[in-house]
Predicted model as a PDB file, atoms N, CA, C, CB and O in Angstrom, pLDDT in the B-factor column:
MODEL        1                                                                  
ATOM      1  N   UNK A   1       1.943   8.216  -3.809  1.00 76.00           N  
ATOM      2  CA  UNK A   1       2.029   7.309  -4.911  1.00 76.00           C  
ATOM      3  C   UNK A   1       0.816   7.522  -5.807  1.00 76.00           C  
ATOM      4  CB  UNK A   1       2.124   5.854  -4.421  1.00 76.00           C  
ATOM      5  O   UNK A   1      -0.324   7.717  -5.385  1.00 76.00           O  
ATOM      6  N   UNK A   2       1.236   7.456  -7.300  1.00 85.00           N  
ATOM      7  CA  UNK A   2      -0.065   7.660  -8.156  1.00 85.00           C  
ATOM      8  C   UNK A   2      -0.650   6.817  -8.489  1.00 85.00           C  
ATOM      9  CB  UNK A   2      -0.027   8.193  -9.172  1.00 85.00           C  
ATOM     10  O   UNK A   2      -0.050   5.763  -8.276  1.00 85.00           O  
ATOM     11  N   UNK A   3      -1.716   6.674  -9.002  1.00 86.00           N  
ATOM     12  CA  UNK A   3      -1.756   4.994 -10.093  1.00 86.00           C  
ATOM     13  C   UNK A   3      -0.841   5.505 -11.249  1.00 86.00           C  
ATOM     14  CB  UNK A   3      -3.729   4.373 -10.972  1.00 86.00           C  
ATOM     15  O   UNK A   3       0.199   4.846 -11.229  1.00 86.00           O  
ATOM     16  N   UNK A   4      -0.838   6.271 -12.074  1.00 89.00           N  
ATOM     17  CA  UNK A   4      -0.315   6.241 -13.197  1.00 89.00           C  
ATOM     18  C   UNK A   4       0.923   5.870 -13.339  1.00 89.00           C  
ATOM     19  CB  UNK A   4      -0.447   7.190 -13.668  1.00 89.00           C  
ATOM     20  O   UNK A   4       1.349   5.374 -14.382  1.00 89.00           O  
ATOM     21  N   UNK A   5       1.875   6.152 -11.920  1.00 90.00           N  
ATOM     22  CA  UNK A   5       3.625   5.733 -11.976  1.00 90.00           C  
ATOM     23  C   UNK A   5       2.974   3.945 -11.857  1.00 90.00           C  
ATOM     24  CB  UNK A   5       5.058   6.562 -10.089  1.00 90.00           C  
ATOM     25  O   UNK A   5       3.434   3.142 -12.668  1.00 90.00           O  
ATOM     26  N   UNK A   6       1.826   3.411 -10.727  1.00 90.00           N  
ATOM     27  CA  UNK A   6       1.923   1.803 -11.008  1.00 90.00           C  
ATOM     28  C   UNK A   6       1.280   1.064 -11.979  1.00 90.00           C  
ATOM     29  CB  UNK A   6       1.538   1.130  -9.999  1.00 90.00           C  
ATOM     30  O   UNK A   6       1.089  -0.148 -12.079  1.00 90.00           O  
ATOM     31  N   UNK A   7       0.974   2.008 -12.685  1.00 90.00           N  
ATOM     32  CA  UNK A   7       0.059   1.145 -14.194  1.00 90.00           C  
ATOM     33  C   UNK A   7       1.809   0.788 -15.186  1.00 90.00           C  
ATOM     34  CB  UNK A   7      -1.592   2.916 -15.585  1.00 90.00           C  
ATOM     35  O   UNK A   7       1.818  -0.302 -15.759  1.00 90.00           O  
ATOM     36  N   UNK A   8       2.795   1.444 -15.298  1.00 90.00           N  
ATOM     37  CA  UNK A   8       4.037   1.314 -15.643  1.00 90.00           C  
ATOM     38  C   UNK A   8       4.945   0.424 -15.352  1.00 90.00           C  
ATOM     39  CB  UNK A   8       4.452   2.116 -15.422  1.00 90.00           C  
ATOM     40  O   UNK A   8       5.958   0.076 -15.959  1.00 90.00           O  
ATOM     41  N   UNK A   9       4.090  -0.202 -13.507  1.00 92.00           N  
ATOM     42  CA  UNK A   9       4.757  -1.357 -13.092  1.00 92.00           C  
ATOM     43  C   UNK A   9       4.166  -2.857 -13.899  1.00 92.00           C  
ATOM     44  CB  UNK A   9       4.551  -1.374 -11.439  1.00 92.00           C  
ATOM     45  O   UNK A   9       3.002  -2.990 -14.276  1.00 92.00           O  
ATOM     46  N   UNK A  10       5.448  -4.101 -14.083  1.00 91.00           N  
ATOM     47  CA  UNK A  10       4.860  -4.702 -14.089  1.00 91.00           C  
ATOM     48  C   UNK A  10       4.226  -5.784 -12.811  1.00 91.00           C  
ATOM     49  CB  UNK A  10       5.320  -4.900 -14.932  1.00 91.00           C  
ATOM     50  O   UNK A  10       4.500  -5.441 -11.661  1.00 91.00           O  
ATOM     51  N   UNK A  11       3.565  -6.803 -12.960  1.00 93.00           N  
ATOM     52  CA  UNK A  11       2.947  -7.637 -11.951  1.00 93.00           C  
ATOM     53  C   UNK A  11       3.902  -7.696 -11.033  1.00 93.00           C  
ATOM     54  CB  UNK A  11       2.492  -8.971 -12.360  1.00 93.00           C  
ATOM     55  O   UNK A  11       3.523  -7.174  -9.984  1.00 93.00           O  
ATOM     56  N   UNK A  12       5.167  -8.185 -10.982  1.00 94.00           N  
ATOM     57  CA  UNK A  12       5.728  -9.017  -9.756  1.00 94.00           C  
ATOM     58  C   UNK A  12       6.608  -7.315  -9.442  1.00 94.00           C  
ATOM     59  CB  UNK A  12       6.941 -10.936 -10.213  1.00 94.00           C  
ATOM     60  O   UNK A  12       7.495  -7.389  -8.591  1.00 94.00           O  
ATOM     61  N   UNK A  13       6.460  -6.384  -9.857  1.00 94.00           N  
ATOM     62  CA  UNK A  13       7.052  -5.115  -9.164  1.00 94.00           C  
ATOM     63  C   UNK A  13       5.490  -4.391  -8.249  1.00 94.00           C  
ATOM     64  CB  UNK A  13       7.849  -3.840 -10.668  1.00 94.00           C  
ATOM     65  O   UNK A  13       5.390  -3.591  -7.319  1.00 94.00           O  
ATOM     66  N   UNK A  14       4.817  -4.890  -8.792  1.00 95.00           N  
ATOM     67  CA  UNK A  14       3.372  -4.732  -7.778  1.00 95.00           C  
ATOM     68  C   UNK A  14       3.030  -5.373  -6.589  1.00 95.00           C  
ATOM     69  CB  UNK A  14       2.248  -5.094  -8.416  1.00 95.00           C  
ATOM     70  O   UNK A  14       2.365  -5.006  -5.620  1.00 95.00           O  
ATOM     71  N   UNK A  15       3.811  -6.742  -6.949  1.00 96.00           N  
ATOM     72  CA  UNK A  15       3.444  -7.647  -5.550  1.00 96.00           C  
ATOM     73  C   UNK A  15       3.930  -7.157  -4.890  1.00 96.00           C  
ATOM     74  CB  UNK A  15       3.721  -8.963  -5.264  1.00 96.00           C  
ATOM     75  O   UNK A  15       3.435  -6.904  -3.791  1.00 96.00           O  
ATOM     76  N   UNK A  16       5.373  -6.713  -5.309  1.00 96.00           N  
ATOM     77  CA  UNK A  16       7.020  -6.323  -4.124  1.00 96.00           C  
ATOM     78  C   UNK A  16       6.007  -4.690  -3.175  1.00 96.00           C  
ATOM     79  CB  UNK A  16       9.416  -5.373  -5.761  1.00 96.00           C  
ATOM     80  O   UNK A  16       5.757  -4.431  -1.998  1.00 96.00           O  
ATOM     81  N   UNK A  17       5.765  -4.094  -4.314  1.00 95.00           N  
ATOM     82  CA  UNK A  17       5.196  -2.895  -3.999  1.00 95.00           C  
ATOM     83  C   UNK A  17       3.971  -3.232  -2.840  1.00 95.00           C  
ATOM     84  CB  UNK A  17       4.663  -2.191  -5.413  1.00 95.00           C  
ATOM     85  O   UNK A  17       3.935  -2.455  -1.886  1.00 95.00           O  
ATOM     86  N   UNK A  18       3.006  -4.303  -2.872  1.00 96.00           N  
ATOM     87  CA  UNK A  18       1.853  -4.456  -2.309  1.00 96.00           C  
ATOM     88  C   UNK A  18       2.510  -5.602  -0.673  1.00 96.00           C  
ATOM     89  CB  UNK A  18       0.613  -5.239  -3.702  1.00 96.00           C  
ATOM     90  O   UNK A  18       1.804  -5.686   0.332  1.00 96.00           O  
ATOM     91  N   UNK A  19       3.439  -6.088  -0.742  1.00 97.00           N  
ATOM     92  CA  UNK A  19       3.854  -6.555   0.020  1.00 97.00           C  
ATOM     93  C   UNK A  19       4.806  -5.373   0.684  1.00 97.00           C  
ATOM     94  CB  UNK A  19       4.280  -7.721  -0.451  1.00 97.00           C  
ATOM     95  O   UNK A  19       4.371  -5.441   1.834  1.00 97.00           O  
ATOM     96  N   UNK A  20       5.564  -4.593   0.718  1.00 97.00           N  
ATOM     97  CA  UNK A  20       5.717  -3.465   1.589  1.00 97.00           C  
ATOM     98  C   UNK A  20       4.543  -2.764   2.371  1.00 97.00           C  
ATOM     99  CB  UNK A  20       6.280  -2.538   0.826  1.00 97.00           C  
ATOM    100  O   UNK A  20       4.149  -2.869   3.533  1.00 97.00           O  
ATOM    101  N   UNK A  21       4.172  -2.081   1.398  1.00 97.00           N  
ATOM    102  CA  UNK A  21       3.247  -1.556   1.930  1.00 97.00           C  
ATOM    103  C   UNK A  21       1.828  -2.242   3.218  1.00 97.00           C  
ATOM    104  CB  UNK A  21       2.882  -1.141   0.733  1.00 97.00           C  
ATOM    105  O   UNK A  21       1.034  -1.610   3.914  1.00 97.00           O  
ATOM    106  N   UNK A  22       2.082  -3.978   3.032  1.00 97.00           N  
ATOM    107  CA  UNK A  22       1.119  -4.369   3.970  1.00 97.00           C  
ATOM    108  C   UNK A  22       2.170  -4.167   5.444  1.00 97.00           C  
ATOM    109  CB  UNK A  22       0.450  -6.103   3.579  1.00 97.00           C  
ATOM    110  O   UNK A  22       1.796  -3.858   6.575  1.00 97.00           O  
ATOM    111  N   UNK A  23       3.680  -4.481   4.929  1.00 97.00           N  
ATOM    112  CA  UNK A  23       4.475  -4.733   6.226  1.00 97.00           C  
ATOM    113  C   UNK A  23       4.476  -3.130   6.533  1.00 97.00           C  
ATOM    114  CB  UNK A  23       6.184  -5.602   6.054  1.00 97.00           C  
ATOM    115  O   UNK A  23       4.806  -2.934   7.702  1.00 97.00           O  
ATOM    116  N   UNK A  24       4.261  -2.194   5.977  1.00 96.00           N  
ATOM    117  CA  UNK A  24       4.211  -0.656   6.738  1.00 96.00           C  
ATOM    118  C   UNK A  24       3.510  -0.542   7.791  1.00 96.00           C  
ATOM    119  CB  UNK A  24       3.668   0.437   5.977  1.00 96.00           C  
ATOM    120  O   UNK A  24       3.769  -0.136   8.923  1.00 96.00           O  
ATOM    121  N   UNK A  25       2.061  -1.176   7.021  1.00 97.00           N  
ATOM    122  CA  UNK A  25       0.821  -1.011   7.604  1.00 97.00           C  
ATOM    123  C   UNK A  25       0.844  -1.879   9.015  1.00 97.00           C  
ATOM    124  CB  UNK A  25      -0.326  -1.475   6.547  1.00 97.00           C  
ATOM    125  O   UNK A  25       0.419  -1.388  10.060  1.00 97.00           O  
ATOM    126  N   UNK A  26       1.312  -3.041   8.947  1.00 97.00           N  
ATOM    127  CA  UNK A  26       1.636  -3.566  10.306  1.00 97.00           C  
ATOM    128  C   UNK A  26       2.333  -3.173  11.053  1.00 97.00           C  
ATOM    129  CB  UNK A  26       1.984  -4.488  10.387  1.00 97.00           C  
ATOM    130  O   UNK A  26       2.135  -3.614  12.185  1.00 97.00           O  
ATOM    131  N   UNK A  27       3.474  -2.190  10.901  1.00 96.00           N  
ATOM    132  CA  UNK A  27       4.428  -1.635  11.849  1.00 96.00           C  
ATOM    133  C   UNK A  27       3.288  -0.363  12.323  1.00 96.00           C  
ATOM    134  CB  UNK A  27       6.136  -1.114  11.056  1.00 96.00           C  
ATOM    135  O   UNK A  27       3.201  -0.073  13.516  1.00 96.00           O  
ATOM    136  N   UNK A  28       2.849   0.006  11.785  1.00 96.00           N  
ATOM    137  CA  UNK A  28       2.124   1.498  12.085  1.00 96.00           C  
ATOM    138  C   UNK A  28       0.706   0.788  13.054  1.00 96.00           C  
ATOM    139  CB  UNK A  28       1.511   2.568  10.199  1.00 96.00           C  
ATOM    140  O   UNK A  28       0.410   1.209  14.173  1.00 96.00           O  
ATOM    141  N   UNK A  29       0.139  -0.075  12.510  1.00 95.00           N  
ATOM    142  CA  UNK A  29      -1.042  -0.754  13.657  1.00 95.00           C  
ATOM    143  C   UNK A  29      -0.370  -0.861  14.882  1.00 95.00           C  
ATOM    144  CB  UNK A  29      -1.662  -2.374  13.306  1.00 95.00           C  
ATOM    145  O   UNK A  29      -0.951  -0.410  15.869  1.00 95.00           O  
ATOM    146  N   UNK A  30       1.452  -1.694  15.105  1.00 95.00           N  
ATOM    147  CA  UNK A  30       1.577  -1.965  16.489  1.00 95.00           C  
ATOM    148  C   UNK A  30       2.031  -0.624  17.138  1.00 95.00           C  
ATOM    149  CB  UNK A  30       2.586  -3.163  16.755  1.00 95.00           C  
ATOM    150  O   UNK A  30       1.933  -0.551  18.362  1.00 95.00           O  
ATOM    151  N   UNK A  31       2.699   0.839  16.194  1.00 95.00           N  
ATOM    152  CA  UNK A  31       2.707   1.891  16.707  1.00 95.00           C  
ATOM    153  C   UNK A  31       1.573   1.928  17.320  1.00 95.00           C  
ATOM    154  CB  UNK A  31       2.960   2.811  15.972  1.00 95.00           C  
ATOM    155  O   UNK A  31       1.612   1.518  18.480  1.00 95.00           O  
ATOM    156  N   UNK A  32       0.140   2.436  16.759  1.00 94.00           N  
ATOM    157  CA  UNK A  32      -1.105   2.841  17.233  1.00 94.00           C  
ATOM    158  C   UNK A  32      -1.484   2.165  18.571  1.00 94.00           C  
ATOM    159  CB  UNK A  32      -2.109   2.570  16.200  1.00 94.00           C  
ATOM    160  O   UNK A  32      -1.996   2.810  19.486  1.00 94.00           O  
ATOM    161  N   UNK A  33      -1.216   0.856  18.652  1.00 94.00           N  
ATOM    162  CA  UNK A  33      -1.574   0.035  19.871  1.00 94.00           C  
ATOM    163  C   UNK A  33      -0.205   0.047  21.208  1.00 94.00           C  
ATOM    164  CB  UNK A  33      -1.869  -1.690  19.188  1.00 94.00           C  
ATOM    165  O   UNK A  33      -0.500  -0.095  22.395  1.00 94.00           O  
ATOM    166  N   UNK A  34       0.707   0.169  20.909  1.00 94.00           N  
ATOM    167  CA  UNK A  34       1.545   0.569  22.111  1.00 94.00           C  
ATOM    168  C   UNK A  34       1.667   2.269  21.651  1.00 94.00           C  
ATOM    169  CB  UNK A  34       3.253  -0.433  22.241  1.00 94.00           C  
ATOM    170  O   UNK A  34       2.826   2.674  21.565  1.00 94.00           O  
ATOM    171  N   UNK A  35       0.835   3.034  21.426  1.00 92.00           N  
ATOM    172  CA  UNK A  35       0.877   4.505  21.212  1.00 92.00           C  
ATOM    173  C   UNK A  35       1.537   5.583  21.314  1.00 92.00           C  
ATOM    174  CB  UNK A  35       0.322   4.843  21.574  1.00 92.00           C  
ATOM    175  O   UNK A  35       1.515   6.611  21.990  1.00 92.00           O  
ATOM    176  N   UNK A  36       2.329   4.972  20.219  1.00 93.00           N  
ATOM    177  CA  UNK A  36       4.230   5.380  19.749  1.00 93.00           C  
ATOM    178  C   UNK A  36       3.716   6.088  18.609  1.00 93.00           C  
ATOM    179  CB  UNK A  36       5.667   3.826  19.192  1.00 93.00           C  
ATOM    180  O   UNK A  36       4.518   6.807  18.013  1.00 93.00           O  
ATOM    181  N   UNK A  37       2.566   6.026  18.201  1.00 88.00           N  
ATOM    182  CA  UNK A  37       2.818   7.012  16.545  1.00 88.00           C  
ATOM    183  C   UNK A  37       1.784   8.336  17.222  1.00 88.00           C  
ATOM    184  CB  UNK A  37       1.855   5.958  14.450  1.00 88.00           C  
ATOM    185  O   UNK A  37       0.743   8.472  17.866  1.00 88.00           O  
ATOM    186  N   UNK A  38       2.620   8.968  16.728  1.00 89.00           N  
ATOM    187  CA  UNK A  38       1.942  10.289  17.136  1.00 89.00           C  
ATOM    188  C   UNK A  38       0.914  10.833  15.273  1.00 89.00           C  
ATOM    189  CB  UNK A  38       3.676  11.727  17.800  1.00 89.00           C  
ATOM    190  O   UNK A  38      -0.011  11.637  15.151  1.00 89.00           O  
ATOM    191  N   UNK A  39       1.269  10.403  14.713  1.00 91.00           N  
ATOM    192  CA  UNK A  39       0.947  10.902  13.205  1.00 91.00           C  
ATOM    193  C   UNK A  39      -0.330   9.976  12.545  1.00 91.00           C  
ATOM    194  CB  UNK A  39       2.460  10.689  12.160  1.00 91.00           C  
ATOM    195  O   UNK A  39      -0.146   9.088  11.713  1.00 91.00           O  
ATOM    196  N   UNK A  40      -1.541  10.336  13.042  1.00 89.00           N  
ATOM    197  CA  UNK A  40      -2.319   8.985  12.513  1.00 89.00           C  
ATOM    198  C   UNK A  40      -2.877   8.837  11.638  1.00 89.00           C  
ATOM    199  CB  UNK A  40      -3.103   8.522  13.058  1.00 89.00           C  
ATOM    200  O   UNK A  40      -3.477   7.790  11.395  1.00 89.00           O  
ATOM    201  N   UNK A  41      -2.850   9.987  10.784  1.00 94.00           N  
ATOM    202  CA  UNK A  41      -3.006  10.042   9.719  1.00 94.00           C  
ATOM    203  C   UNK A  41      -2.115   9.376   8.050  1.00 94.00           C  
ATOM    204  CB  UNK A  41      -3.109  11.139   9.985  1.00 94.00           C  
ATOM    205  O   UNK A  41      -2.508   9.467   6.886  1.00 94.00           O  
ATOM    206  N   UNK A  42      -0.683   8.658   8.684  1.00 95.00           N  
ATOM    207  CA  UNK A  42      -0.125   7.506   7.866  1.00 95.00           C  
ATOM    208  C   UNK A  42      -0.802   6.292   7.510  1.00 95.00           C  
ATOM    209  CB  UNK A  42       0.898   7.071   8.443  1.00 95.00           C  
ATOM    210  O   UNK A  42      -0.581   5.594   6.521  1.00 95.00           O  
ATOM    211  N   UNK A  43      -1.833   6.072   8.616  1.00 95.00           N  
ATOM    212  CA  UNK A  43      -2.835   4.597   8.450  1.00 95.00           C  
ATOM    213  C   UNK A  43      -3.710   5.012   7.275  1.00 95.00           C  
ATOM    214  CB  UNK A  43      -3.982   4.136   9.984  1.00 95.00           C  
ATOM    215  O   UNK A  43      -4.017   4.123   6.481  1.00 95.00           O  
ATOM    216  N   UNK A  44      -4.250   6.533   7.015  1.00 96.00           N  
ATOM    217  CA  UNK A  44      -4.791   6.301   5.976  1.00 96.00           C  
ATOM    218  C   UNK A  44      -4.037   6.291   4.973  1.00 96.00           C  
ATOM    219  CB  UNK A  44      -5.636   6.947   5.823  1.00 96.00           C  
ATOM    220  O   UNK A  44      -4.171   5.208   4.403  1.00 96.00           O  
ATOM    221  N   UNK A  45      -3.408   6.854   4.530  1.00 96.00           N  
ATOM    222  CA  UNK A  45      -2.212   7.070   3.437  1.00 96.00           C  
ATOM    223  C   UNK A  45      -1.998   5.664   3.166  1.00 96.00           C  
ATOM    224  CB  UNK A  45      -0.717   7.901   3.969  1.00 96.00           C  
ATOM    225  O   UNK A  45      -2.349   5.138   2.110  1.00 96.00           O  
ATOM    226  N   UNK A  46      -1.437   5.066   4.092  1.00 97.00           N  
ATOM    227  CA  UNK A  46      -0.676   3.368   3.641  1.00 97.00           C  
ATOM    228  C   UNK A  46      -1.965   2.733   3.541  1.00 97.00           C  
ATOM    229  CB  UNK A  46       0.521   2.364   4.995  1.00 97.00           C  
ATOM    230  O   UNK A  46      -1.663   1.549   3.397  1.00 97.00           O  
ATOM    231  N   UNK A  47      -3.379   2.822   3.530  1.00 96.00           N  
ATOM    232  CA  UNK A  47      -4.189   1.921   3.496  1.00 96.00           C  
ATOM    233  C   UNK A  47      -4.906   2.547   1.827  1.00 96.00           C  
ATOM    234  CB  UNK A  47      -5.149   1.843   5.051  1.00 96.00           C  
ATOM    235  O   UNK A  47      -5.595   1.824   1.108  1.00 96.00           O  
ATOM    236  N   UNK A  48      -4.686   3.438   1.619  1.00 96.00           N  
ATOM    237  CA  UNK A  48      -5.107   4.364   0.202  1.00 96.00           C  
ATOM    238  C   UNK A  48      -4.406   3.546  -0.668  1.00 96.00           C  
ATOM    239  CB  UNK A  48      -4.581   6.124   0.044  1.00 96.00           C  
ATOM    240  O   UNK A  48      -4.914   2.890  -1.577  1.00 96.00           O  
ATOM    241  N   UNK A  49      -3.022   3.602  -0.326  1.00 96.00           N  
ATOM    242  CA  UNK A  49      -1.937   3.347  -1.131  1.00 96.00           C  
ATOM    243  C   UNK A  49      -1.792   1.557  -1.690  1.00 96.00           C  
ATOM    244  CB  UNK A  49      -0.642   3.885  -0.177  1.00 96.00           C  
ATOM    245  O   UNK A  49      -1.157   1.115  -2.648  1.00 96.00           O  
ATOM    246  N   UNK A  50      -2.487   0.955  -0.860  1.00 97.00           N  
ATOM    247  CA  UNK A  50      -2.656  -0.772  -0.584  1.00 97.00           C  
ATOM    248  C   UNK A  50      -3.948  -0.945  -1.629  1.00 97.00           C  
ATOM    249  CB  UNK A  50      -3.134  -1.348   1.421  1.00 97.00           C  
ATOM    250  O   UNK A  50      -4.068  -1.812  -2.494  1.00 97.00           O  
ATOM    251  N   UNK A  51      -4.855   0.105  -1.308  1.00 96.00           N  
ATOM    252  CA  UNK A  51      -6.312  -0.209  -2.368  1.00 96.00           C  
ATOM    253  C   UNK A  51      -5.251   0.372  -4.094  1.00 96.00           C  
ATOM    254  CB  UNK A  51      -8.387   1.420  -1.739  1.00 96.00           C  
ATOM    255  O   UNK A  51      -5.517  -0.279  -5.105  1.00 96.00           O  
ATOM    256  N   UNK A  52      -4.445   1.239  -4.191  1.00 96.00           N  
ATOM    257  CA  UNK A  52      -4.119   1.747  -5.355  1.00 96.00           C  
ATOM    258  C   UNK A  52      -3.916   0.552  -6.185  1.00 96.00           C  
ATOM    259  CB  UNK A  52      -2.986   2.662  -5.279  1.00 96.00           C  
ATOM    260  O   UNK A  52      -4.540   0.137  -7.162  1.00 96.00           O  
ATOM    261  N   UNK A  53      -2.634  -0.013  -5.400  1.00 96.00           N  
ATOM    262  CA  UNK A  53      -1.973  -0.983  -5.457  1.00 96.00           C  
ATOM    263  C   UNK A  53      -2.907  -2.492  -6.390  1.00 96.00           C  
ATOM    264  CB  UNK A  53      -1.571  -1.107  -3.877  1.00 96.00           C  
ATOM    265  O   UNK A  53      -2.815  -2.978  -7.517  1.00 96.00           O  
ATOM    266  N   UNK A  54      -3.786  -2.792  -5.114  1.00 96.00           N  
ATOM    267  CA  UNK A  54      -4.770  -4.153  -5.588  1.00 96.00           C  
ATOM    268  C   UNK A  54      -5.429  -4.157  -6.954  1.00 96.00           C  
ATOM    269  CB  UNK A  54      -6.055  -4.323  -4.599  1.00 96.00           C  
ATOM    270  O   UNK A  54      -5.706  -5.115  -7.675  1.00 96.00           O  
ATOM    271  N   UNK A  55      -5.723  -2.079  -7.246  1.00 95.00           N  
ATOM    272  CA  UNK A  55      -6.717  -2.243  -8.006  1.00 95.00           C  
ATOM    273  C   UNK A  55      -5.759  -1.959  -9.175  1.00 95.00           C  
ATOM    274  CB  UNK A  55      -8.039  -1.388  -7.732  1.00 95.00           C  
ATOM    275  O   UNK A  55      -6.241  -2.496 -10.172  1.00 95.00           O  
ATOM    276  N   UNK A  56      -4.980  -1.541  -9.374  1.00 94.00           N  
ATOM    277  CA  UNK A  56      -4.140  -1.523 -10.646  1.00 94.00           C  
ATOM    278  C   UNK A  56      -3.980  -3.008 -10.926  1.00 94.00           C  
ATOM    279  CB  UNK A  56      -2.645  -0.728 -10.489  1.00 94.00           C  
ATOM    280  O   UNK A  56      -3.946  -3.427 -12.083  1.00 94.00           O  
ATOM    281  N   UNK A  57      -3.890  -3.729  -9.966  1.00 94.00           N  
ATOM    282  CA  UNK A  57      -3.122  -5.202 -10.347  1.00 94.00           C  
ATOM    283  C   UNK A  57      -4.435  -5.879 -10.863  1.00 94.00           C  
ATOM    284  CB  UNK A  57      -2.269  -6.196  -8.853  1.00 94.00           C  
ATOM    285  O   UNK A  57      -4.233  -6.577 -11.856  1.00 94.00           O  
ATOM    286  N   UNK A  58      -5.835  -5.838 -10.397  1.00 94.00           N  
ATOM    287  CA  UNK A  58      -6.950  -6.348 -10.608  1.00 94.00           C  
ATOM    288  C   UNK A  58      -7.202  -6.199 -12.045  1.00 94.00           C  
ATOM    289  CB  UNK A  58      -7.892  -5.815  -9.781  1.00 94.00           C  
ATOM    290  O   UNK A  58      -7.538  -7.163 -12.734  1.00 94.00           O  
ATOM    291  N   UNK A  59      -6.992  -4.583 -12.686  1.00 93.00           N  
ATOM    292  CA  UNK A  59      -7.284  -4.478 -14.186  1.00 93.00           C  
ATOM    293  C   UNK A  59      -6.356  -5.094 -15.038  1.00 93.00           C  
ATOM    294  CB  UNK A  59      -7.361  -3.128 -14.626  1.00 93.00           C  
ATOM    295  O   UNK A  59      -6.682  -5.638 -16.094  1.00 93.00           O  
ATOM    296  N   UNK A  60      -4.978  -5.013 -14.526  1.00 90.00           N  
ATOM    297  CA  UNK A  60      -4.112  -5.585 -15.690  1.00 90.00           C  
ATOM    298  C   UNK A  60      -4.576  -6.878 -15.638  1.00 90.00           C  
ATOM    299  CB  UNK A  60      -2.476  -5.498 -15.571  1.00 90.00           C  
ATOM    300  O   UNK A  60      -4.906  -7.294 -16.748  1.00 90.00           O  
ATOM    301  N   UNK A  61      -4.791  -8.083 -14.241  1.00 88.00           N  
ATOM    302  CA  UNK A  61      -5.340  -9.295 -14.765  1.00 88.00           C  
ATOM    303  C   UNK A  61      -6.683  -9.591 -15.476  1.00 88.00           C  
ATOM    304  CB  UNK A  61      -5.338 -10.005 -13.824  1.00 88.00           C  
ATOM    305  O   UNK A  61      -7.136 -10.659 -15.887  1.00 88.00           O  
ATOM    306  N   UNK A  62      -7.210  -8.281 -15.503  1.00 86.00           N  
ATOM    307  CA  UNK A  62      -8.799  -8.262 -16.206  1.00 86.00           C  
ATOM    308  C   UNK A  62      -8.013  -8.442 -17.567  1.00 86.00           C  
ATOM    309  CB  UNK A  62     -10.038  -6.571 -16.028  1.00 86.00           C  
ATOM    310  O   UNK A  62      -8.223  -9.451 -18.241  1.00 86.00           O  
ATOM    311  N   UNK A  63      -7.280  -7.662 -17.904  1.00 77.00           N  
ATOM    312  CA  UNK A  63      -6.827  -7.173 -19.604  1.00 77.00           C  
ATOM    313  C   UNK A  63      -6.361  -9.013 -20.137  1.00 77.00           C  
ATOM    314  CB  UNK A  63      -4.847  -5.580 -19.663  1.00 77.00           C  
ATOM    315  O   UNK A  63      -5.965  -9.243 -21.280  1.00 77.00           O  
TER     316      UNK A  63                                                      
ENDMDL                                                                          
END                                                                             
């Protein structure tokens, strides 16, 4: 995911967007802890993708 495709989003397609992505991130933590995910490198990705997310939404409420 880029910022530039979510600077195009508006606010409540950001929440939808920032609210997935937390429920990813919780399915992939209880992978890691009953140690079902073999790929652990998705925790960073979905946690990159969660900061993209906040901080696009942070400037448009700056604007």
């Amino acid at each position: 995911m880029k910022a530039s495709e979510l600077r195009g989003k508006d606010q409540d397609a950001l929440q939808k967007e920032l609210n997935e992505l937390l429920k990813a991130q919780f399915g992939l933590r209880m992978q890691v802890a009953t140690q079902q995910l073999g790929n652990t490198s998705q925790l960073k990705k979905v946690r990159r993708d969660i900061a993209r997310v906040k901080t696009v939404m942070n400037t448009k409420e700056a604007k």
